[in-house]
C-alpha positions as CSV (number, residue, x, y, z in Angstrom):
1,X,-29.6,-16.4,-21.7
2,X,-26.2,-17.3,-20.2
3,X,-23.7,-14.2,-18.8
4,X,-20.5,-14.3,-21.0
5,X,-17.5,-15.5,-19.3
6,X,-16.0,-12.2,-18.3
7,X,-18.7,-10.9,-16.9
8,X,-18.8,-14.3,-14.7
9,X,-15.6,-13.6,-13.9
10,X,-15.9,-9.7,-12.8
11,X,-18.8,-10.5,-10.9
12,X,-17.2,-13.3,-8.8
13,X,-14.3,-10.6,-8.0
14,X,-16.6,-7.7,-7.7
15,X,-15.3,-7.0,-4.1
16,X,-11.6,-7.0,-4.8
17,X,-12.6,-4.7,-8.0
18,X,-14.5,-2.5,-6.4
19,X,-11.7,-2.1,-3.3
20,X,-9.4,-1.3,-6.5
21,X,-11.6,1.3,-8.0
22,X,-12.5,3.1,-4.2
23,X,-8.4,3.6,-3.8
24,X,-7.6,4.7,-7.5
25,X,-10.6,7.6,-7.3
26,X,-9.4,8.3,-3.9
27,X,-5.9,8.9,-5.4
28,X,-7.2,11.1,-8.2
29,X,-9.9,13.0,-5.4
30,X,-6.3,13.8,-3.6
31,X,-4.2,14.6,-6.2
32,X,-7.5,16.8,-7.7
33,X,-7.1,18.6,-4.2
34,X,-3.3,19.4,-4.3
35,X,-3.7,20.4,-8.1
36,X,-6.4,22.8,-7.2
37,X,-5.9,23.4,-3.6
38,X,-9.6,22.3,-2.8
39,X,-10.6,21.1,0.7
40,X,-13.7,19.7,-0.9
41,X,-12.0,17.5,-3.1
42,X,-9.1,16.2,-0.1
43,X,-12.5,15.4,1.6
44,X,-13.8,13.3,-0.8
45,X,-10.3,11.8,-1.2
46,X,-9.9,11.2,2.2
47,X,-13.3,9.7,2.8
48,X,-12.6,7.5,-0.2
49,X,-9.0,5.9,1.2
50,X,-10.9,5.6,4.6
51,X,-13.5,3.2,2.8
52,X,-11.0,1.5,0.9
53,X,-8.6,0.6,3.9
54,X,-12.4,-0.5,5.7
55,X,-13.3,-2.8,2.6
56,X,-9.8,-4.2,2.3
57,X,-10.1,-5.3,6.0
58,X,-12.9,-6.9,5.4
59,X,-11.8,-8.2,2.1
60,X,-9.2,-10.0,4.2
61,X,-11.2,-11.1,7.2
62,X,-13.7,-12.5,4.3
63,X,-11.0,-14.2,2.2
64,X,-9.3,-15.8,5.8
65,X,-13.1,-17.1,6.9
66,X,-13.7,-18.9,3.4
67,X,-10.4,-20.7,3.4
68,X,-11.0,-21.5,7.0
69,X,-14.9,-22.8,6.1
70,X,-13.2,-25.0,3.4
């Protein structure tokens, strides 16, 4: 049983969507934090923006190696 065409598609992006989704929840894990003047929840954000600036690196460096390879 063939995948449907947008799933094809999301799964041969999945590393540029998840990068997407780590920096919007890191955005709502900050704003939570101002909002309701939680340290818990800056944490989270924070930990969250430093994954997404780590996977957008790599992202990069993985992007640049496949158009090198090519």
């Amino acid at each position: 049983m063939p995948l449907p065409e947008w799933r094809l598609r999301l799964l041969r992006q999945l590393d540029a969507v998840l990068i997407l989704f780590e920096l919007i929840l890191s955005i709502i894990f900050i704003s939570l934090s101002y909002i309701r003047g939680s340290m818990y929840f800056r944490g989270v954000g924070v930990g969250l923006l430093i994954a997404w600036v780590t996977g957008a690196i790599a992202y990069l460096f993985k992007s640049k190696a496949l158009i090198t390879s090519k």
